[in-house]
LUMMI-945059 format. One line per field, with one value per atom (N, C-alpha, C): residue number from 1; residue in three letters; atom name; x, y, z. Coordinates in Angstrom, 1 decimal. Atoms other than C-alpha are relative to their C-alpha. Layout:
N
resi: c(NUM / ...) .
resn: c(ALA / ...) .
name: c(CA / ...) .
xx: c(X / ...) .
yy: c(Y / ...) .
zz: c(Z / ...) .
! end
This chain:
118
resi: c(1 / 1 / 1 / 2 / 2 / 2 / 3 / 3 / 3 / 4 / 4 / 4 / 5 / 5 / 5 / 6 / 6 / 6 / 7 / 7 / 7 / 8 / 8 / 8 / 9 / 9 / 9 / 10 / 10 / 10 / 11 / 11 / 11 / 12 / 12 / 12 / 13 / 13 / 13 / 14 / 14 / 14 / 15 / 15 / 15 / 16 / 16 / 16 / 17 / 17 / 17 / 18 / 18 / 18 / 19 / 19 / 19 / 20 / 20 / 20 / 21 / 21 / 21 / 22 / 22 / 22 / 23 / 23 / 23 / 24 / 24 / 24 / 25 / 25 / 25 / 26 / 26 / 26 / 27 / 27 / 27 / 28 / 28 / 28 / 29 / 29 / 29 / 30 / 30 / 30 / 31 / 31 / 31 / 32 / 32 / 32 / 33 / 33 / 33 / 34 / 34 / 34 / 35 / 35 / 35 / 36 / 36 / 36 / 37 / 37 / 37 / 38 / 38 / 38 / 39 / 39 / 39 / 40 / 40 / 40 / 41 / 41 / 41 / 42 / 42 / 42 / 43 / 43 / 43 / 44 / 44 / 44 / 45 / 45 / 45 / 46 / 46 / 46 / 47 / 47 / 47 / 48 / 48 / 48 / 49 / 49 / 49 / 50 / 50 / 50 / 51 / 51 / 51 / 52 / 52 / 52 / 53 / 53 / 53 / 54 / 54 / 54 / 55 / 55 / 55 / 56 / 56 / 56 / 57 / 57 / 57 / 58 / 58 / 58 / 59 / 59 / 59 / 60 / 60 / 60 / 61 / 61 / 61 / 62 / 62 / 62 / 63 / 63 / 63 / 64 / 64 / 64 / 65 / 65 / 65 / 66 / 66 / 66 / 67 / 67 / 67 / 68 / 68 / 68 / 69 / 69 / 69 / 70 / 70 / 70 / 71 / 71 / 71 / 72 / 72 / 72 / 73 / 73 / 73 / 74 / 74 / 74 / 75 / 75 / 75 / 76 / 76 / 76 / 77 / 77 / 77 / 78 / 78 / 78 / 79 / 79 / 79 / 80 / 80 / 80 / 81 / 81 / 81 / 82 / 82 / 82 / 83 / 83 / 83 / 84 / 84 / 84 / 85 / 85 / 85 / 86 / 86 / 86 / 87 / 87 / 87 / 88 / 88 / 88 / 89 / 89 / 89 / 90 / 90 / 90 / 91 / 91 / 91 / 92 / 92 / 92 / 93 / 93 / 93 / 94 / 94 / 94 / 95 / 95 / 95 / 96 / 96 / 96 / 97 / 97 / 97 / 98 / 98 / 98 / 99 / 99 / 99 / 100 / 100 / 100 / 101 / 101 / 101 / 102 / 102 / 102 / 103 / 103 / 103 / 104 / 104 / 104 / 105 / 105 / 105 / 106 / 106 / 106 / 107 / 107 / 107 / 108 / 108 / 108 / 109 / 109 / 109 / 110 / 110 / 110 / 111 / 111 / 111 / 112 / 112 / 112 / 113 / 113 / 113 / 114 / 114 / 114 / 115 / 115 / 115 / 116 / 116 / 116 / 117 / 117 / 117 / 118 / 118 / 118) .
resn: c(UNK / UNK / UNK / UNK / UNK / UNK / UNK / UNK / UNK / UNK / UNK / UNK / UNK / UNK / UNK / UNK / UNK / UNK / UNK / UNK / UNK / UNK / UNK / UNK / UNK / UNK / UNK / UNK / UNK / UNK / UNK / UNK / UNK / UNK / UNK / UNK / UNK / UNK / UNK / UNK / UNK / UNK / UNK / UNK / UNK / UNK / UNK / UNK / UNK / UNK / UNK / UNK / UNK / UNK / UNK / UNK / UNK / UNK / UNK / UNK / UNK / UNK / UNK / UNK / UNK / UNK / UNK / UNK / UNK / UNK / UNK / UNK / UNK / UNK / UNK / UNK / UNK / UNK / UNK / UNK / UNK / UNK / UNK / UNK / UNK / UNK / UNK / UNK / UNK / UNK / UNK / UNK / UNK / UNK / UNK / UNK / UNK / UNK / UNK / UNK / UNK / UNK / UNK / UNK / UNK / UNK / UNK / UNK / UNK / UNK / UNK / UNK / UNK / UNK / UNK / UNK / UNK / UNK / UNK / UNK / UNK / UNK / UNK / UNK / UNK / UNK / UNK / UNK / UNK / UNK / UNK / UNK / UNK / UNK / UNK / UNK / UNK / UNK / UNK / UNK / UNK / UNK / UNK / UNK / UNK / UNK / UNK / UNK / UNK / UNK / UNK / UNK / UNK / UNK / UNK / UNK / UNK / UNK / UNK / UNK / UNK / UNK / UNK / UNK / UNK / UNK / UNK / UNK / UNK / UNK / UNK / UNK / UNK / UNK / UNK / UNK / UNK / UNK / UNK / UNK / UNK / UNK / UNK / UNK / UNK / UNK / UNK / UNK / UNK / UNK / UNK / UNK / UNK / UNK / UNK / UNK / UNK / UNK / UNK / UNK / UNK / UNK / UNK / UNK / UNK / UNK / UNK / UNK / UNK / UNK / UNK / UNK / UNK / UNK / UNK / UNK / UNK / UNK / UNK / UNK / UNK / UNK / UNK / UNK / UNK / UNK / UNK / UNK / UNK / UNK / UNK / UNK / UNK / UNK / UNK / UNK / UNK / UNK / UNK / UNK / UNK / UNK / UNK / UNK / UNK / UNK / UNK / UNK / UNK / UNK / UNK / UNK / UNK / UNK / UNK / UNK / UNK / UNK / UNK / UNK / UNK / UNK / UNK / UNK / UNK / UNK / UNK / UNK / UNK / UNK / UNK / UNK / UNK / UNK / UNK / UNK / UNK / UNK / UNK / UNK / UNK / UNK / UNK / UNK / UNK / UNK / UNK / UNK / UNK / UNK / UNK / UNK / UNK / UNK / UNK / UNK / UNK / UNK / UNK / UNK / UNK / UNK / UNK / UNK / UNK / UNK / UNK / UNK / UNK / UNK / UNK / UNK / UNK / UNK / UNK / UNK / UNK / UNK / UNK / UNK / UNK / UNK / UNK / UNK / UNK / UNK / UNK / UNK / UNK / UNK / UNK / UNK / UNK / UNK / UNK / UNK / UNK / UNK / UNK / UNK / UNK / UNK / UNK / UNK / UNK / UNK / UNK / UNK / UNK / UNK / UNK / UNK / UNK / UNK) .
name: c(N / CA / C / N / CA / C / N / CA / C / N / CA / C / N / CA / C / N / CA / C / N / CA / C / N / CA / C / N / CA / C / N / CA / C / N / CA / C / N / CA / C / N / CA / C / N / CA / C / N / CA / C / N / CA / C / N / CA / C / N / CA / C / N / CA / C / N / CA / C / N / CA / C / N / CA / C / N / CA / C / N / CA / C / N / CA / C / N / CA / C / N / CA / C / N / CA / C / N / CA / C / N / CA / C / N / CA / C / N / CA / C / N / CA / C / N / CA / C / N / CA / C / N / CA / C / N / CA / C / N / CA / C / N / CA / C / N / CA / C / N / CA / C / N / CA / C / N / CA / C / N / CA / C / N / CA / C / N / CA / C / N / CA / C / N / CA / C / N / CA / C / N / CA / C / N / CA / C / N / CA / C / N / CA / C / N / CA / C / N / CA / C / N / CA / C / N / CA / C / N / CA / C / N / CA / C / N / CA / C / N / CA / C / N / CA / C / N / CA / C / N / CA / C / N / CA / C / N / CA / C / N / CA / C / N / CA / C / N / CA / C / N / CA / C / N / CA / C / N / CA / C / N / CA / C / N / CA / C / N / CA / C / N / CA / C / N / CA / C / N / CA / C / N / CA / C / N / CA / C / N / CA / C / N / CA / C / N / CA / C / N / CA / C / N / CA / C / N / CA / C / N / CA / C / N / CA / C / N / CA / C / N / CA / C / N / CA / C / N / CA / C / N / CA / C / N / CA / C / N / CA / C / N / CA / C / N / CA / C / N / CA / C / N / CA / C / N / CA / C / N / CA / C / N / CA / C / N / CA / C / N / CA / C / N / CA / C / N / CA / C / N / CA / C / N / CA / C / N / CA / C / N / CA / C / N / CA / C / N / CA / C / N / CA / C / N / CA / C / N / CA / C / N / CA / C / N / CA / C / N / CA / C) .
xx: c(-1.4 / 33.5 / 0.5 / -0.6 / 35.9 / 1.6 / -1.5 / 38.9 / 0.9 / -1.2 / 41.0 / 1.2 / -0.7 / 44.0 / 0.7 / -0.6 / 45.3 / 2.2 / -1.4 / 48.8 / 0.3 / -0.2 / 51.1 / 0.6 / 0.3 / 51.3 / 1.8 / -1.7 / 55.2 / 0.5 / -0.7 / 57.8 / 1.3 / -1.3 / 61.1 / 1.1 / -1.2 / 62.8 / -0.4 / 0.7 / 60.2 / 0.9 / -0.5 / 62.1 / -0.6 / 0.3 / 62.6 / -0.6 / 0.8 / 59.6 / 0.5 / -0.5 / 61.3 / 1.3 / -1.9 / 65.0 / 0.1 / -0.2 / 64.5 / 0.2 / -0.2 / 63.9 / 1.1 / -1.3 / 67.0 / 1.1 / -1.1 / 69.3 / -0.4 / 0.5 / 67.7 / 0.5 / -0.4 / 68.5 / 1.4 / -1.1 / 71.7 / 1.0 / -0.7 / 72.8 / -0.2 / 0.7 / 71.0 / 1.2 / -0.7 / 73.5 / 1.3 / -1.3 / 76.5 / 0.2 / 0.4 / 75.7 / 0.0 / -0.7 / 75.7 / 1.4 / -1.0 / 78.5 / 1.4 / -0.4 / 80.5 / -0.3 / -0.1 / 79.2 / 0.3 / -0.3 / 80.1 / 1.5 / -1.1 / 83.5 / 0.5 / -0.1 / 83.5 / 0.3 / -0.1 / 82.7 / 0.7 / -1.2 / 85.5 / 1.3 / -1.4 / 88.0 / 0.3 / -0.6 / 87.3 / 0.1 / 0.1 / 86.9 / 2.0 / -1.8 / 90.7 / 0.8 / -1.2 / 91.8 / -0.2 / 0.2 / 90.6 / 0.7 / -1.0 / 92.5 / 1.6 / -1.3 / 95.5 / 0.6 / -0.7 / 96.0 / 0.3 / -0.3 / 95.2 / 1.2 / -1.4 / 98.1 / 1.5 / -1.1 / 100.4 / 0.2 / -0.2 / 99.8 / -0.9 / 0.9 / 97.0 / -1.3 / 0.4 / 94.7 / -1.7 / 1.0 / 91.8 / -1.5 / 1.2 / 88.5 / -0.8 / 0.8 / 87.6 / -0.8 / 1.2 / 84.6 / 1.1 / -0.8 / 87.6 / 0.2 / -0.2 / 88.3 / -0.9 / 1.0 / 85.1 / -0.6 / 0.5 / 84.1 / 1.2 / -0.7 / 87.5 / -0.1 / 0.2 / 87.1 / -0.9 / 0.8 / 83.6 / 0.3 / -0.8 / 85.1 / 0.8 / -0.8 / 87.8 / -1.0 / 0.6 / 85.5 / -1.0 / 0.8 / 82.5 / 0.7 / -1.4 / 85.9 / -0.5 / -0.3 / 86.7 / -1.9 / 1.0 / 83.0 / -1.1 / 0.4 / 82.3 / 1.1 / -0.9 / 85.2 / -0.1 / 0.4 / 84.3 / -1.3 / 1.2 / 80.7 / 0.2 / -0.5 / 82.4 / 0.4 / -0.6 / 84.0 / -0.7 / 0.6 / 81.3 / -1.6 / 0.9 / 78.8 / -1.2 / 0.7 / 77.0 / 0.3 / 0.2 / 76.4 / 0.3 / -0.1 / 77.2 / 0.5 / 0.2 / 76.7 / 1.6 / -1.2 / 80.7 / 0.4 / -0.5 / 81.3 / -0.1 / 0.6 / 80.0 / 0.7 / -0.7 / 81.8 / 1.6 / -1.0 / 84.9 / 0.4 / -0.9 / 85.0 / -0.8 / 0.4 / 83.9 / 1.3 / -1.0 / 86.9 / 1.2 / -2.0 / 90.0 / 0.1 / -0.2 / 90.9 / 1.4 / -1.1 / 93.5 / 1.1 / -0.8 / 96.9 / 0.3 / -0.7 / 99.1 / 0.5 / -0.5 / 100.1 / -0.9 / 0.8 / 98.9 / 0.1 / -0.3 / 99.9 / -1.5 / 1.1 / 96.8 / 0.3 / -0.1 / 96.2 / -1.1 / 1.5 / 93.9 / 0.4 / -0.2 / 93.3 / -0.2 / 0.5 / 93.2 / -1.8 / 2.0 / 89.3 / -0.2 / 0.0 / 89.2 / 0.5 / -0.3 / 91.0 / -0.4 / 1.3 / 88.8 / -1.1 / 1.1 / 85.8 / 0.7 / -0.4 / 87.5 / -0.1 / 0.1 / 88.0 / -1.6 / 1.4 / 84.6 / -1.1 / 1.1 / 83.1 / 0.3 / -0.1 / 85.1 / 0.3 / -0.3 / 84.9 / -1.8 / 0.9 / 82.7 / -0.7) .
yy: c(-0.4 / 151.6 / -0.2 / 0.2 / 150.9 / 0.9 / -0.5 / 152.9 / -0.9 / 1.1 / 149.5 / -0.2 / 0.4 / 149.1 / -1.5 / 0.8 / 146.2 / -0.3 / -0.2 / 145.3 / -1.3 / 1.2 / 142.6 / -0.6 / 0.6 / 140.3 / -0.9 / 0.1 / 139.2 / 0.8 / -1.0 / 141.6 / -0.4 / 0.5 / 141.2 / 0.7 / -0.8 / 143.5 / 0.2 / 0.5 / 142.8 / -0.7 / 1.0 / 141.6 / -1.2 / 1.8 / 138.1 / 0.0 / -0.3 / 137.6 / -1.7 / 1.3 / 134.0 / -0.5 / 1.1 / 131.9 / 0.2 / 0.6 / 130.2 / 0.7 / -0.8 / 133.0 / 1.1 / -0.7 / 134.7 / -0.5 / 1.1 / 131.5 / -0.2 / 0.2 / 131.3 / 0.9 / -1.1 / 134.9 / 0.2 / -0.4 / 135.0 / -1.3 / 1.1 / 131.7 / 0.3 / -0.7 / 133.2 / 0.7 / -0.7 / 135.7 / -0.2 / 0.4 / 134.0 / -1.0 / 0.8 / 131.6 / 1.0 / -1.2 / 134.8 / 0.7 / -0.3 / 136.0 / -0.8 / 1.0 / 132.8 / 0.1 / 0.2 / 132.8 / 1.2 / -0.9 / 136.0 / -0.2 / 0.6 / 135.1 / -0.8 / 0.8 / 132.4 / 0.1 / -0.7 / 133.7 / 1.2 / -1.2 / 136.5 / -0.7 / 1.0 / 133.7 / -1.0 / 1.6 / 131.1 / 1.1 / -1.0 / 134.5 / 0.0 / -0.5 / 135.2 / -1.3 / 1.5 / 131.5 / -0.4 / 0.9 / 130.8 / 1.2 / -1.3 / 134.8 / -0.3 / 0.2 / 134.2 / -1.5 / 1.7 / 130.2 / 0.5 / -0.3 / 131.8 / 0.9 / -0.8 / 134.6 / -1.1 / 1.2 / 131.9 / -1.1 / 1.1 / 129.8 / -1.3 / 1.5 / 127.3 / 0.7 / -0.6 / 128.4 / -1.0 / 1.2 / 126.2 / 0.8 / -0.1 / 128.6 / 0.0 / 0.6 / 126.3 / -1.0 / 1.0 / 123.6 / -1.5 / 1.4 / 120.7 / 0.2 / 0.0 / 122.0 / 0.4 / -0.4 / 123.1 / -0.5 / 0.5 / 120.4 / 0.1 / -0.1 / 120.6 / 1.2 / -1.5 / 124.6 / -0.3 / -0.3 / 123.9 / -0.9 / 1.1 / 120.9 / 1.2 / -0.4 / 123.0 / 1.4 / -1.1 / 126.4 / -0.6 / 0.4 / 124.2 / -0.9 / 0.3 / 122.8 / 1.1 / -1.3 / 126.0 / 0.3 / -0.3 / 126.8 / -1.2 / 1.3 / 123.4 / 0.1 / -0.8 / 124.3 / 1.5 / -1.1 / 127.6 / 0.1 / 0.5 / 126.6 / -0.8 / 0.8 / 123.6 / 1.3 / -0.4 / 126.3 / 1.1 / -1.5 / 128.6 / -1.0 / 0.8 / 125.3 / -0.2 / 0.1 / 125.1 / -0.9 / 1.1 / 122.1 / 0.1 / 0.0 / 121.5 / -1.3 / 1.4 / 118.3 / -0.6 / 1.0 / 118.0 / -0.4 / -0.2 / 117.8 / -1.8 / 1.6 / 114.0 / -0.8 / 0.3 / 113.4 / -0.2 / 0.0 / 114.5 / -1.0 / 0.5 / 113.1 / -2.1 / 1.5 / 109.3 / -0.3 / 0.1 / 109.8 / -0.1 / -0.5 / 111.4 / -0.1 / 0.4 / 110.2 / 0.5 / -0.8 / 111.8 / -1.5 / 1.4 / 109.2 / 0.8 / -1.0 / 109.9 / 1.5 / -1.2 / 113.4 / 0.7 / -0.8 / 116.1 / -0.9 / 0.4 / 113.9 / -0.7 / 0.5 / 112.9 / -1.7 / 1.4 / 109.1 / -0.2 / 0.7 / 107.6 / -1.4 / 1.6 / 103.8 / -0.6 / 0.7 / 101.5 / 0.2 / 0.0 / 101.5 / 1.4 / -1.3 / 105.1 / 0.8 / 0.0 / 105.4 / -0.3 / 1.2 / 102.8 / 0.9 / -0.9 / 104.9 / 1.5 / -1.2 / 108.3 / -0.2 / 0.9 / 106.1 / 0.2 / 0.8 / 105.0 / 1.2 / -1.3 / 108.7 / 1.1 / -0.8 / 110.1 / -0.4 / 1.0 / 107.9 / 0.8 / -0.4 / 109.3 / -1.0) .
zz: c(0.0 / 193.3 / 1.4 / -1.4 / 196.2 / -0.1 / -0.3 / 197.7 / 0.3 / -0.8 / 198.8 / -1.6 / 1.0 / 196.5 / 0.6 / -0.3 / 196.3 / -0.3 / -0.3 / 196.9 / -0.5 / 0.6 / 195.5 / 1.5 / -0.9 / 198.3 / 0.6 / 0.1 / 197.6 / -0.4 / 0.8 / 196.8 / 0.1 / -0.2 / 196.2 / 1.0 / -1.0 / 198.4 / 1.4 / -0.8 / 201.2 / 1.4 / -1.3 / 204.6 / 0.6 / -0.2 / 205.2 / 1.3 / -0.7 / 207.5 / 1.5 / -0.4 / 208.6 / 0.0 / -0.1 / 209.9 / -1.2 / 1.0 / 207.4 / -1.4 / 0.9 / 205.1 / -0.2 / -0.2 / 205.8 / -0.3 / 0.3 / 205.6 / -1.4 / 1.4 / 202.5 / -1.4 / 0.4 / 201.4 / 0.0 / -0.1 / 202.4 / -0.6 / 1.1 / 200.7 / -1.1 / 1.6 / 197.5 / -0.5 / 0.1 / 197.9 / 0.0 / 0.3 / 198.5 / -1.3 / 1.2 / 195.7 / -1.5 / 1.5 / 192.8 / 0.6 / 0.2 / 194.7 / -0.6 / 0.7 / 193.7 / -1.4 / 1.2 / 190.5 / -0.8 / 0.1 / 189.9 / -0.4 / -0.3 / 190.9 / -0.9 / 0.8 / 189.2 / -1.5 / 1.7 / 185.4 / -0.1 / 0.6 / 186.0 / 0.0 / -0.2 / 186.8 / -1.1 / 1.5 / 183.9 / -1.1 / 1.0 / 181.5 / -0.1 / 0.4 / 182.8 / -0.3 / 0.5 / 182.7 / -1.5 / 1.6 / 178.9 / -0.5 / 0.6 / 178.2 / -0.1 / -0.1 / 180.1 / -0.5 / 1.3 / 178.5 / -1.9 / 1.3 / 175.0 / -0.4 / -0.2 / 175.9 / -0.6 / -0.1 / 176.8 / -1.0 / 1.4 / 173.5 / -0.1 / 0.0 / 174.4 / -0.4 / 0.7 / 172.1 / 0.4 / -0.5 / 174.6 / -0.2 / 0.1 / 173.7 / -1.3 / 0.9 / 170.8 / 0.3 / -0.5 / 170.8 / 0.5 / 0.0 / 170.8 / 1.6 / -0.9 / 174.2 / 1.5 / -0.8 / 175.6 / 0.9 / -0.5 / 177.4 / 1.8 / -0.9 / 179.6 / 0.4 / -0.5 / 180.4 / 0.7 / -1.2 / 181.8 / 1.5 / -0.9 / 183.8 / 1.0 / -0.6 / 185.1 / 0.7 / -0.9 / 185.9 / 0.7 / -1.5 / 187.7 / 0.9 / -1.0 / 189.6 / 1.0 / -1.1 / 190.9 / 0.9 / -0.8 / 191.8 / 1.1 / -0.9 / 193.5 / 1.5 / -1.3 / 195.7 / 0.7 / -0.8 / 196.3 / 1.0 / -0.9 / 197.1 / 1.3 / -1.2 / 199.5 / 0.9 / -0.7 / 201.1 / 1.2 / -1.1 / 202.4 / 0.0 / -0.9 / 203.1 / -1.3 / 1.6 / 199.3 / -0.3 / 0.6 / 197.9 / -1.7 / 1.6 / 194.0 / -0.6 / 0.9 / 191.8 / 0.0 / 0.0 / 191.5 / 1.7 / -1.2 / 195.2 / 0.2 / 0.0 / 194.8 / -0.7 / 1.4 / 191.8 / 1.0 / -1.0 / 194.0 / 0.5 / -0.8 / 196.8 / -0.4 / 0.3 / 194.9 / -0.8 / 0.7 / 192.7 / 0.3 / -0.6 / 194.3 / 1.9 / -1.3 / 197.7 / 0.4 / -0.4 / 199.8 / 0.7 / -0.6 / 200.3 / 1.8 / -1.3 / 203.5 / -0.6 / -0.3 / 204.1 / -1.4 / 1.2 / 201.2 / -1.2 / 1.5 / 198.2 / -0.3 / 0.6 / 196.0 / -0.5 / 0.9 / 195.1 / -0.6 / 0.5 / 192.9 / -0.3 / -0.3 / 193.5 / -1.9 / 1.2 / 190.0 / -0.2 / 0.4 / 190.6 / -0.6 / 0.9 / 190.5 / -0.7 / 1.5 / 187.3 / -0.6 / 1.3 / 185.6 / -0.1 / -0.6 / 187.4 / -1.2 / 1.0 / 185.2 / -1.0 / 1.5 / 182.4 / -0.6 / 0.2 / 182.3 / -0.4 / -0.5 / 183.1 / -1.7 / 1.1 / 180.2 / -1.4 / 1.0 / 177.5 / -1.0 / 1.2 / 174.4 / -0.6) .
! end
């Protein structure tokens, strides 16, 4: 028989022993804060559209809701240094003309075309 207990060796509430594990942690953290965020904002945007008469939280329009809420969370991520699959998608599609006005060239129209064609 031995008196040694043993101990679990990781824990989760354990202080980040490393940089790296801290930058790690605290991106973790901003990362559920966003998505947090996020699913209280597309919850009120699919409420307040069905209010207003757009009746968009059926399957025919499902595809455009998640489009539009991993929008917002690809920009919110851009915004505090998080990376997210549309951010690529972005900036290959929509290019900025002069001053704020948005252009999209013929190519990437075809390119949209192309991406949302069933």
């Amino acid at each position: 028989m031995t008196n040694v207990v043993a101990f679990p060796k990781a824990h989760k509430d354990a202080p980040a022993q490393s940089l790296e594990e801290v930058i790690e942690r605290v991106s973790e953290n901003r990362r559920e804060h966003v998505n947090h965020i996020v699913d209280e904002l597309g919850s009120f945007f699919v409420a307040r559209a069905y209010e207003e008469g757009f009746p968009i939280d059926g399957d025919d329009c499902f595809k455009d809701v998640i489009l539009v809420v991993e929008a917002m969370r690809s920009a919110m991520y851009k915004s505090i240094g998080l990376d997210h699959p549309m951010q690529a998608v972005v900036d290959s599609v929509i290019s900025l003309g002069d001053g704020d006005d948005v252009s999209l060239t013929d190519e990437q129209i075809k390119t949209i075309e192309e991406l949302t064609k069933e």
